[in-house]
ROSE-4610 file (N, C-alpha, C; in Angstrom, 1 decimal, always signed):
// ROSE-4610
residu = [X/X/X/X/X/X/X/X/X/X/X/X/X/X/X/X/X/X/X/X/X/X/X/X/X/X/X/X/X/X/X/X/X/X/X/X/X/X/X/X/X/X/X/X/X/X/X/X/X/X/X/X/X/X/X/X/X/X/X/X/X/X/X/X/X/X/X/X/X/X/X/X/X/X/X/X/X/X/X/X/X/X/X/X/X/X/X/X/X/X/X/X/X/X/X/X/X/X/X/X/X/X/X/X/X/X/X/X/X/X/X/X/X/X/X/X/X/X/X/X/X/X/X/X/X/X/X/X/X/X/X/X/X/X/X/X/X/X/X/X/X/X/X/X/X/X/X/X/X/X/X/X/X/X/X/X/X/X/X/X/X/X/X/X/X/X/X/X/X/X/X/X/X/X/X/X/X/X/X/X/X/X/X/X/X/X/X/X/X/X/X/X/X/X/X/X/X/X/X/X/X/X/X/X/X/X/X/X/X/X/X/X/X/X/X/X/X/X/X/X/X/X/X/X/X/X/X/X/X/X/X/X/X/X/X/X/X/X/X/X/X/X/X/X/X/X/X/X/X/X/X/X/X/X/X/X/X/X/X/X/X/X/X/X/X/X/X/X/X/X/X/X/X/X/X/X/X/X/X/X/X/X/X/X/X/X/X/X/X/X/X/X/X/X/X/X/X/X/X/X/X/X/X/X/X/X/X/X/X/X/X/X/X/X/X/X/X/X/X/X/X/X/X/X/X/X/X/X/X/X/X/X/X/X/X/X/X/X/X/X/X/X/X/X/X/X/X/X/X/X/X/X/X/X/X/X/X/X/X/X/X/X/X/X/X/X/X/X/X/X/X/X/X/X/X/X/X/X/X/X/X/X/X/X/X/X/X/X/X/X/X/X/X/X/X/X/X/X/X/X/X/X/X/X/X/X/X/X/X/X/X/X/X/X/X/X/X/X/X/X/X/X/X/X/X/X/X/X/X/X/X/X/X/X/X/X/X/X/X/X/X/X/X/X/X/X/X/X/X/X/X/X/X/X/X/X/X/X/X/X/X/X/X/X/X/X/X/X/X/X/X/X/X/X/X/X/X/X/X/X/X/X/X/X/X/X/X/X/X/X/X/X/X/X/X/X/X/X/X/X/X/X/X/X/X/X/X/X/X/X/X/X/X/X/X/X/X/X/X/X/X/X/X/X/X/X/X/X/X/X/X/X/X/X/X/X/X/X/X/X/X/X/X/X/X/X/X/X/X/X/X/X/X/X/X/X/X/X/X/X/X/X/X/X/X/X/X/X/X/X/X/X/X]
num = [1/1/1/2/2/2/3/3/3/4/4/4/5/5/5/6/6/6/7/7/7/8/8/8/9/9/9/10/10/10/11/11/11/12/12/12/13/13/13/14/14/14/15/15/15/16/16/16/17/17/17/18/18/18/19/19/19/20/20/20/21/21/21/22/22/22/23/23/23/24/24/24/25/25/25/26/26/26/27/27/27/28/28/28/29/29/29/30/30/30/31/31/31/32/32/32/33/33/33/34/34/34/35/35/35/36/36/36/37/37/37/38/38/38/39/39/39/40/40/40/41/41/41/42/42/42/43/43/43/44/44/44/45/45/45/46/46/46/47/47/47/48/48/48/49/49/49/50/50/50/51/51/51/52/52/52/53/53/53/54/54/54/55/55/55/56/56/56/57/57/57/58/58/58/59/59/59/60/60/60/61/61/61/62/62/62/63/63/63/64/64/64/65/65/65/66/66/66/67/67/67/68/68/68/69/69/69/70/70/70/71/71/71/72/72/72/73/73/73/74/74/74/75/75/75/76/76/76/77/77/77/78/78/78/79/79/79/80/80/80/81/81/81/82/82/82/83/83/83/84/84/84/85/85/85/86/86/86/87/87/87/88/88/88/89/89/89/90/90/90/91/91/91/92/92/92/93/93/93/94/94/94/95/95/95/96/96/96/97/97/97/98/98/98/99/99/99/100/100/100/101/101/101/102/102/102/103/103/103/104/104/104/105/105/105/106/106/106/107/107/107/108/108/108/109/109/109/110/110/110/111/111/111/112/112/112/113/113/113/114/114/114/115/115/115/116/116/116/117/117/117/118/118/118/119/119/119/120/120/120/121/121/121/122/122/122/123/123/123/124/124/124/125/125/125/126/126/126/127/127/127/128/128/128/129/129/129/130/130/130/131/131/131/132/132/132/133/133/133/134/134/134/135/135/135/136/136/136/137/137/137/138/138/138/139/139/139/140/140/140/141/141/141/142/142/142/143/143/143/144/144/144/145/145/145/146/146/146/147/147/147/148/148/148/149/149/149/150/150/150/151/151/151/152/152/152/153/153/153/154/154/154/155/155/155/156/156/156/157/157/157/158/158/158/159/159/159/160/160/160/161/161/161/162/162/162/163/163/163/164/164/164/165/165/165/166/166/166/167/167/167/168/168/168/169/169/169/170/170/170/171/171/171/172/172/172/173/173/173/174/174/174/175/175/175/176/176/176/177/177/177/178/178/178/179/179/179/180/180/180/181/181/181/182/182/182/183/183/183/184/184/184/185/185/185/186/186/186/187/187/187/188/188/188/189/189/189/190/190/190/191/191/191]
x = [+18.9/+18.9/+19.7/+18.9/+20.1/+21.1/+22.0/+22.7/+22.5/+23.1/+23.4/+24.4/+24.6/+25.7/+25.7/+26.9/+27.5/+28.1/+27.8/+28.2/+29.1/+30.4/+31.6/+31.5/+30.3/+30.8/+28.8/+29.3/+28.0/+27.6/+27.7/+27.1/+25.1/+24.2/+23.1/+22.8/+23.7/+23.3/+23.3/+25.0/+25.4/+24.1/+23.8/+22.6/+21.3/+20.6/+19.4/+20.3/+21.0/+21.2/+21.5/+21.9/+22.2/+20.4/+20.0/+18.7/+17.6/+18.2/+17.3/+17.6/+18.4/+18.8/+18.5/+17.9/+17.0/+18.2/+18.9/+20.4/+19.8/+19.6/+19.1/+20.6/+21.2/+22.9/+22.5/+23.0/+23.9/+24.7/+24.6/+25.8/+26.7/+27.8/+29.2/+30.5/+30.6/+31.4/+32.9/+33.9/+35.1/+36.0/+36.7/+37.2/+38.9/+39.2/+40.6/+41.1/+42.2/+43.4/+42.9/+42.2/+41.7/+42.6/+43.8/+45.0/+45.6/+45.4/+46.4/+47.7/+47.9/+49.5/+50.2/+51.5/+52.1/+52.1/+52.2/+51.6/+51.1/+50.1/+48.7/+48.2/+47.7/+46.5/+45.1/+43.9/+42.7/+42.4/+42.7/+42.5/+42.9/+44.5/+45.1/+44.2/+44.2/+43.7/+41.6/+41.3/+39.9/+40.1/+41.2/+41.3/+41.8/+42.5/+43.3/+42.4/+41.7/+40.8/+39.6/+38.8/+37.8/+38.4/+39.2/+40.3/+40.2/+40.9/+41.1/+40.5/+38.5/+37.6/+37.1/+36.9/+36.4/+37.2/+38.8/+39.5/+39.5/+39.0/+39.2/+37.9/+36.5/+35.5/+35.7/+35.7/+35.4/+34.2/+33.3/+32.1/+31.9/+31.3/+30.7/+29.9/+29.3/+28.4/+29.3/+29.1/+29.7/+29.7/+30.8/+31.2/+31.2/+30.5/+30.8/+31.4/+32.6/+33.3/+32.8/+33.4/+33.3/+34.1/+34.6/+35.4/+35.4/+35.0/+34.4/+35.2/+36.0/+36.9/+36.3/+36.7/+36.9/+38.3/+38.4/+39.6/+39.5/+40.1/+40.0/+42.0/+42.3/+43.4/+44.6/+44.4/+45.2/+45.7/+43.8/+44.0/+42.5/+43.2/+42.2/+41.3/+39.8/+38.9/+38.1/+38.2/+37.8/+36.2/+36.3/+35.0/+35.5/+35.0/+34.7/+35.5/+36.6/+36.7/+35.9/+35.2/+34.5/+34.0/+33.0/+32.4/+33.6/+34.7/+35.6/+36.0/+36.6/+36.9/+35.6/+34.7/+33.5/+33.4/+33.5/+33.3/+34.6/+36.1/+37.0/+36.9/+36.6/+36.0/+35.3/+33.8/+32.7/+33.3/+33.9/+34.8/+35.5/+36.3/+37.3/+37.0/+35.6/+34.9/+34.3/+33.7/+32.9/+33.5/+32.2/+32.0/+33.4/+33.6/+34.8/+34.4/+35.0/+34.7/+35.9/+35.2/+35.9/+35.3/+36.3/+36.4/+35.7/+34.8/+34.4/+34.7/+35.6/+35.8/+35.7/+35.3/+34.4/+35.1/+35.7/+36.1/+35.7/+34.8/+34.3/+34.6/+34.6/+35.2/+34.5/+34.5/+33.2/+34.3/+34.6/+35.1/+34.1/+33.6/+33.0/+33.9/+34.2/+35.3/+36.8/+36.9/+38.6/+38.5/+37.4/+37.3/+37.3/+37.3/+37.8/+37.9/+37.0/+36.9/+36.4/+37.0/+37.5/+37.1/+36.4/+36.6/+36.4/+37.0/+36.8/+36.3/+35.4/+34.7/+34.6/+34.9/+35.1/+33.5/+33.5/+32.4/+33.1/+32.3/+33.2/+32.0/+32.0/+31.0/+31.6/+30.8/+31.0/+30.1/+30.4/+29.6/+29.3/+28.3/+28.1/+28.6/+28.8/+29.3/+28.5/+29.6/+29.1/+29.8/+28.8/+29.5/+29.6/+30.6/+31.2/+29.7/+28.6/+27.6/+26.3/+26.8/+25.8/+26.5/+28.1/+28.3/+27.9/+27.9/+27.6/+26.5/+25.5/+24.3/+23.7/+23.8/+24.6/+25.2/+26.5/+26.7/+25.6/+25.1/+24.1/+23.1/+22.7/+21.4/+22.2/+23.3/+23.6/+24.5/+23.8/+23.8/+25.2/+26.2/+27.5/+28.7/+28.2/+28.9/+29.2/+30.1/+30.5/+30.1/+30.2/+30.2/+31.4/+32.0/+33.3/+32.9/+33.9/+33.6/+32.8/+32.2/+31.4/+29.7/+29.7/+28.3/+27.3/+26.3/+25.5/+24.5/+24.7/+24.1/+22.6/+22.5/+20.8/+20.6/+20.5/+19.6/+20.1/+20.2/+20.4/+21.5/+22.5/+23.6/+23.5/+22.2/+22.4/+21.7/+21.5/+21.7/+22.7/+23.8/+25.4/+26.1/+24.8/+25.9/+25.3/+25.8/+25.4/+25.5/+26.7/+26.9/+27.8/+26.9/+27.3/+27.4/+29.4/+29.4/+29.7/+29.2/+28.9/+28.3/+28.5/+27.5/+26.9/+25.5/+24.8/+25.5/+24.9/+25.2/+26.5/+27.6/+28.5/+29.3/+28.4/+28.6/+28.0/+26.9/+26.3/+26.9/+28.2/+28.8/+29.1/+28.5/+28.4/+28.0/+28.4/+28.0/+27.3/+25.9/+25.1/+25.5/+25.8/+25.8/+26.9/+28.0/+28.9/+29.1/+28.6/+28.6/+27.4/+26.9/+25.4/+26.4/+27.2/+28.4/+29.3/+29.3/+30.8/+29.9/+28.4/+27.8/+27.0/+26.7/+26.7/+27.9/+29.1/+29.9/+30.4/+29.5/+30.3/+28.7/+27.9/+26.6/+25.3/+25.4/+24.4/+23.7/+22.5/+21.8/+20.6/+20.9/+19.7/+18.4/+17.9/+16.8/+15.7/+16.7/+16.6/+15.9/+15.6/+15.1/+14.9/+16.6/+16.7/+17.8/+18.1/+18.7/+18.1]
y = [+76.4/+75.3/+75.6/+75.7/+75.9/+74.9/+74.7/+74.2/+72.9/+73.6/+72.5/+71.6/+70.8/+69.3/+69.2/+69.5/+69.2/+67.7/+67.3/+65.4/+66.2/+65.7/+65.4/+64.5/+64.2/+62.7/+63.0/+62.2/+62.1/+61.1/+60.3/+58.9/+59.2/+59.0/+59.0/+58.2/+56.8/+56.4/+56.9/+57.5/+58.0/+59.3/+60.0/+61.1/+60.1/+59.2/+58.4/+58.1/+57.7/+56.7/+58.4/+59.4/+60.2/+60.6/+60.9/+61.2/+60.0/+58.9/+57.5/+58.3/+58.8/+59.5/+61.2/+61.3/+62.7/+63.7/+63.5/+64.5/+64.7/+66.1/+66.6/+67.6/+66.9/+67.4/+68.0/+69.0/+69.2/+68.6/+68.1/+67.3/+68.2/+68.4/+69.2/+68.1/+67.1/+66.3/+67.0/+66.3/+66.8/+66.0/+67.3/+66.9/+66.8/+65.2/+65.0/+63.5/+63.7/+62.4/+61.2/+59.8/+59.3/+57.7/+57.8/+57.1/+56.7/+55.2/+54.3/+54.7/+55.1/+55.0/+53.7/+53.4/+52.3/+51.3/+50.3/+50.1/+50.1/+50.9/+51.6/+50.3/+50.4/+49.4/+50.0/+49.5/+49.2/+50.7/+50.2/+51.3/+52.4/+52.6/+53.2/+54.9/+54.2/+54.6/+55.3/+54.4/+55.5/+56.3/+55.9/+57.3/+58.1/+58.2/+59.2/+59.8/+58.9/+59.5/+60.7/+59.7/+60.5/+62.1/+62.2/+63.1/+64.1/+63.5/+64.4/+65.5/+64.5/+64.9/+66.2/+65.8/+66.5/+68.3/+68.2/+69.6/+69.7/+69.5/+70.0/+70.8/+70.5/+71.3/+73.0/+73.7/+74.8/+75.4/+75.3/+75.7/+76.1/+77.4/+77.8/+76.2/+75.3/+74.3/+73.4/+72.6/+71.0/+70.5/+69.3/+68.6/+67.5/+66.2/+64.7/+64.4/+63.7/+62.7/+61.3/+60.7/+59.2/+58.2/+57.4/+56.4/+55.3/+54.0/+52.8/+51.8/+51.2/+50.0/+48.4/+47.6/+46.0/+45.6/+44.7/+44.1/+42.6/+41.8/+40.7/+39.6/+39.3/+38.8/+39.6/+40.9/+41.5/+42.7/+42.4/+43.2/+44.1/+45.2/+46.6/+46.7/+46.3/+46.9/+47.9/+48.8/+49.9/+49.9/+50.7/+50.8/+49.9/+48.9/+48.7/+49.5/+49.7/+50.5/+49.9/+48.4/+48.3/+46.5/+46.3/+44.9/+43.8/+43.6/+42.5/+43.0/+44.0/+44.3/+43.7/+44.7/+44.0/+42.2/+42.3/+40.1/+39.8/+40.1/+39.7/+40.3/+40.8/+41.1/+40.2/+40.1/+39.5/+37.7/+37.5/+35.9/+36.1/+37.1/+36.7/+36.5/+37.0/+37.2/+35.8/+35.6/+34.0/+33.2/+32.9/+31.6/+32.1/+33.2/+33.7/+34.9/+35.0/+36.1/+37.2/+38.6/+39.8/+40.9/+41.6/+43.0/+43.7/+45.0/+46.6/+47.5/+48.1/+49.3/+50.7/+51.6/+52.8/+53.4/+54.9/+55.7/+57.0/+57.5/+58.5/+59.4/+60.9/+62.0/+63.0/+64.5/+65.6/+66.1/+67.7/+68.8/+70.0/+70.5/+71.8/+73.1/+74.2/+74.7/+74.5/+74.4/+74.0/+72.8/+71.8/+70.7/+69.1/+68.2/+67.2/+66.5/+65.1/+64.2/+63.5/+61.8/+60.9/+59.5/+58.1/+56.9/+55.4/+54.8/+54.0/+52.3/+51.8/+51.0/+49.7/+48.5/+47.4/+46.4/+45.4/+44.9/+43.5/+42.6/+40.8/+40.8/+40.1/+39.9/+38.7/+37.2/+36.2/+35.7/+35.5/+35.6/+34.1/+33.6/+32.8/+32.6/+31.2/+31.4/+31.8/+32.4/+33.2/+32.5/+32.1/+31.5/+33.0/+32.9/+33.8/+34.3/+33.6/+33.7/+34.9/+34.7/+35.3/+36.6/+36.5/+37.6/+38.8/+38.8/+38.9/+39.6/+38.5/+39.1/+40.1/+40.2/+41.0/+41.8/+42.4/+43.6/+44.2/+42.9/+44.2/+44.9/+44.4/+45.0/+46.4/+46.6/+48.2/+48.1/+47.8/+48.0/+47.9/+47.1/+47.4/+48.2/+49.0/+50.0/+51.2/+51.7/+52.6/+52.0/+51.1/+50.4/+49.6/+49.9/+49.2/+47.7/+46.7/+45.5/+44.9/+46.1/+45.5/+44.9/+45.7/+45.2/+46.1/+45.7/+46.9/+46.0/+46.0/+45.1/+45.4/+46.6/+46.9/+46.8/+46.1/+45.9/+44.6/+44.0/+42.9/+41.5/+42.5/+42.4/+41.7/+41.8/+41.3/+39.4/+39.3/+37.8/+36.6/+37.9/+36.9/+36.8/+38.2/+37.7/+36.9/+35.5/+34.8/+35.4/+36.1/+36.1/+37.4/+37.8/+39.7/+39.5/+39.9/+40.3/+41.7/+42.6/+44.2/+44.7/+45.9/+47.9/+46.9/+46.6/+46.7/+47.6/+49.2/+50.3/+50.6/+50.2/+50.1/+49.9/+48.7/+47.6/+49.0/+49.5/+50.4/+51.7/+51.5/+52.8/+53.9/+53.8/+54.9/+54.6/+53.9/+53.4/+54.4/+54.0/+55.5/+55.1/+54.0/+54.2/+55.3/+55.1/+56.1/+57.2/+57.7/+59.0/+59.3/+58.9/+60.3/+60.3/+59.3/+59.8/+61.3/+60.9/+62.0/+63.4/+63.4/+64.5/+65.1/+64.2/+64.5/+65.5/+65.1/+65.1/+67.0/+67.2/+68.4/+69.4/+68.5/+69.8/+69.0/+68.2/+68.2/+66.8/+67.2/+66.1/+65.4/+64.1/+63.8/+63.6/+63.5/+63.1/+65.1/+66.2/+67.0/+67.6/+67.0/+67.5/+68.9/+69.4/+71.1/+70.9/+70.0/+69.5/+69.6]
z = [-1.1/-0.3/+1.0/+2.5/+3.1/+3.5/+4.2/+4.6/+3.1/+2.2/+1.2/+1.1/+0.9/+0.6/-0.9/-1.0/-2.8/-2.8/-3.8/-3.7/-4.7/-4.5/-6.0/-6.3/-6.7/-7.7/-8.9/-10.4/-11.0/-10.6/-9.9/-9.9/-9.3/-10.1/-9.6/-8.3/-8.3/-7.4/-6.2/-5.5/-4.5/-4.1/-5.4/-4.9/-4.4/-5.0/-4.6/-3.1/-2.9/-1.5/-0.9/-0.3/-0.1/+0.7/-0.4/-0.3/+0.5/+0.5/+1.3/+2.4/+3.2/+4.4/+4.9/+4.1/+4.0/+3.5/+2.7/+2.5/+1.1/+1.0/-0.7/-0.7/-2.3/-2.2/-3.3/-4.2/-5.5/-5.7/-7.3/-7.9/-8.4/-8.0/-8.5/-8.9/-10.1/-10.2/-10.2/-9.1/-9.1/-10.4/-10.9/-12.1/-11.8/-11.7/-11.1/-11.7/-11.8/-12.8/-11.8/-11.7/-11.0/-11.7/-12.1/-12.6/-11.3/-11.2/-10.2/-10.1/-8.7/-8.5/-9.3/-9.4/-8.8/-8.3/-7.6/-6.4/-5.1/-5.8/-4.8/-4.9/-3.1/-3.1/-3.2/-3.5/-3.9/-2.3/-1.2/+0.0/-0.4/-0.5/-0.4/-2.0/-2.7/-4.0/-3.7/-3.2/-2.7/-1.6/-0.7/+0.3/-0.4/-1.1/-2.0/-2.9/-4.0/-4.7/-4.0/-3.1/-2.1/-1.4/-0.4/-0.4/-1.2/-2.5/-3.9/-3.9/-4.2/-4.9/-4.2/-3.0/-1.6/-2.1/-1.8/-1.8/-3.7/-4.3/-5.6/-5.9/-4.8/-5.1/-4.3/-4.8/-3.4/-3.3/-2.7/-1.8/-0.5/-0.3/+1.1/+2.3/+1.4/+1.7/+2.0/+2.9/+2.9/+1.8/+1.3/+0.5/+0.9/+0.3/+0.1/-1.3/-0.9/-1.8/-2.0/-2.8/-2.0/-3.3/-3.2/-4.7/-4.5/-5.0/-4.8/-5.6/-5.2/-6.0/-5.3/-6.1/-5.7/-6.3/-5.1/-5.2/-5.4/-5.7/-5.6/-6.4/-5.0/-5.9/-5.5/-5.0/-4.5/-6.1/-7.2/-8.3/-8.1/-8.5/-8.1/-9.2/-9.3/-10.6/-10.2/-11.2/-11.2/-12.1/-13.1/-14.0/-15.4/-15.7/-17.1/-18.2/-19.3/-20.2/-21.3/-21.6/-22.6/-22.7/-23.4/-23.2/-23.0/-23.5/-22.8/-22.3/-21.2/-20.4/-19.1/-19.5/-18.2/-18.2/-19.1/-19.3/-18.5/-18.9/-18.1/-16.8/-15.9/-14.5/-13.9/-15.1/-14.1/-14.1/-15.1/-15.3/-14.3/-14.2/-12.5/-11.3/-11.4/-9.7/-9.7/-10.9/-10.7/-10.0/-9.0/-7.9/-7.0/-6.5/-5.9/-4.6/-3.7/-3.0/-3.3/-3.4/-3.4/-2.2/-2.5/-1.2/-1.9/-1.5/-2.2/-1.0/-1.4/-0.6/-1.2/-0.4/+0.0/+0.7/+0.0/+1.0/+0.8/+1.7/+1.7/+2.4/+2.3/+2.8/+2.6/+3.8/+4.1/+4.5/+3.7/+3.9/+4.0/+5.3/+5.8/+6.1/+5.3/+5.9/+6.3/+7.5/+8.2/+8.7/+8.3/+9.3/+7.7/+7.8/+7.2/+7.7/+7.4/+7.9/+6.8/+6.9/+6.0/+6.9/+5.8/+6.7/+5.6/+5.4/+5.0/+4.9/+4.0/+4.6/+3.7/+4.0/+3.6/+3.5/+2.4/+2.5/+2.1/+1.8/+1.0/+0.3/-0.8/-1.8/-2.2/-2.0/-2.8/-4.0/-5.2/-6.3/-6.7/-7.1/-7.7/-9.1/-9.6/-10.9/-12.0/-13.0/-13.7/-15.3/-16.2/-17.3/-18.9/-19.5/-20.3/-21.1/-21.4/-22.1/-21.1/-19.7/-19.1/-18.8/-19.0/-18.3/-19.9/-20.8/-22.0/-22.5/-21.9/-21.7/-20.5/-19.6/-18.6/-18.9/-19.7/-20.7/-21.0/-21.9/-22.6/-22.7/-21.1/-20.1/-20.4/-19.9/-20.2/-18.5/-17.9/-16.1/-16.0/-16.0/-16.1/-16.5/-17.1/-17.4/-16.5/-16.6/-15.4/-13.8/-13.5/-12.2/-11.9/-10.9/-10.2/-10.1/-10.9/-10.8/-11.9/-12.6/-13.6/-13.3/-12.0/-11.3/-10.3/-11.0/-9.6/-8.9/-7.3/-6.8/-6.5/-6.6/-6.3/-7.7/-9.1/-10.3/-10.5/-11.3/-11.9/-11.4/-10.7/-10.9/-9.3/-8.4/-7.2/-8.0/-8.8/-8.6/-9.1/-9.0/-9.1/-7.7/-6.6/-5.2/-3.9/-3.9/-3.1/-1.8/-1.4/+0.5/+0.3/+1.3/+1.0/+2.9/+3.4/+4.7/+4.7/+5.4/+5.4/+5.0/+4.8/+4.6/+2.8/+2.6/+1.3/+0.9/+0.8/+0.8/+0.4/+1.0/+1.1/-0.9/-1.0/-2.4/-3.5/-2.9/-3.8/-4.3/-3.4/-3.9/-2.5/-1.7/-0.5/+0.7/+1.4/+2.8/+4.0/+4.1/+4.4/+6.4/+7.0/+8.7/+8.5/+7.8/+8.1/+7.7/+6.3/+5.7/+6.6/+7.0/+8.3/+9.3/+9.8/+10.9/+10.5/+10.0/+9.4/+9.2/+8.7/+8.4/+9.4/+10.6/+11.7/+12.5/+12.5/+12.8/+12.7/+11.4/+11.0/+10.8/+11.8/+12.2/+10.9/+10.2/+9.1/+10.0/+10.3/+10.7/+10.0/+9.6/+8.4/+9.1/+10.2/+10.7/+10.9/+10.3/+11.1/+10.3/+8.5/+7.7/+7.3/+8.1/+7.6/+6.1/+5.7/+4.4/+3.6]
């Protein structure tokens, strides 16, 4: 592949959205302690993570990172460890607005570049029975928040301000910025 793009991360999703942009990557998941500081904030914690991921791969090719939290409350969720865990999530967010932030990062060689990107998600309410059932579609599992808004999971969110994309895990106006930035042009279909 020339000019190949390695994604650190397994997320299928980030590869489909990647590829909605004409970007055909290799998946090379970066293998890194992805354990909250102290008090780290929800920001502070995907520029760090994203960062991480990026310098823990080594490749001749460009590298995309990217690490996807919600906040809400001024409390950081991450992925689900198991069905009440996801039920206590999608119960906090009910009929509430939260943040998803996205921070993504592109190491080519000596160059590095990093940006991060905020979205608001307000959810309709959500009662203990549905979030449950909703578990056991499967779809929440390994998803920040306990939700994925491109399947099922978009008919708990009433009022979405920002990057869709963004919510999905990888906000594509800005990762084609940054990939631009460092010579990879998705319109150029040399990817």
């Amino acid at each position: 592949m020339d000019n190949a793009l390695i994604l650190a991360s397994a997320s299928p999703r980030r590869l489909e959205l990647l590829a909605q942009i004409g970007i055909r990557a290799k998946v090379q998941p970066a293998d890194i302690d992805e354990t909250p500081f102290a008090d780290e904030s929800g920001r502070e914690l995907v520029e760090r993570l994203a960062v991480a991921k990026c310098a823990a791969i080594e490749s001749a090719h460009p590298v995309l990172a990217a690490d996807t939290v919600i906040v809400h409350g001024g409390q950081v969720y991450g992925k689900p460890q198991n069905k009440a865990h996801a039920v206590d999530m999608l119960l906090s967010l009910s009929g509430l607005e939260h943040t998803v932030i996205t921070s993504v990062c592109v190491n080519a060689g000596e160059q590095s570049q990093s940006c991060t990107v905020e979205s608001t998600v307000t959810f309709a309410h959500i009662d203990e029975a549905t979030a449950i059932r909703y578990w056991n579609t499967g779809e929440p599992e390994g998803k920040a928040g306990s939700y994925a808004i491109q399947g099922i999971g978009a008919m708990f969110v009433q009022h979405l301000n920002g990057s869709y994309s963004n919510v999905m895990g990888l906000p594509l106006y800005e990762s084609a910025q940054l990939l631009s930035n460092i010579g990879l042009d998705c319109l150029a279909g040399r990817i």
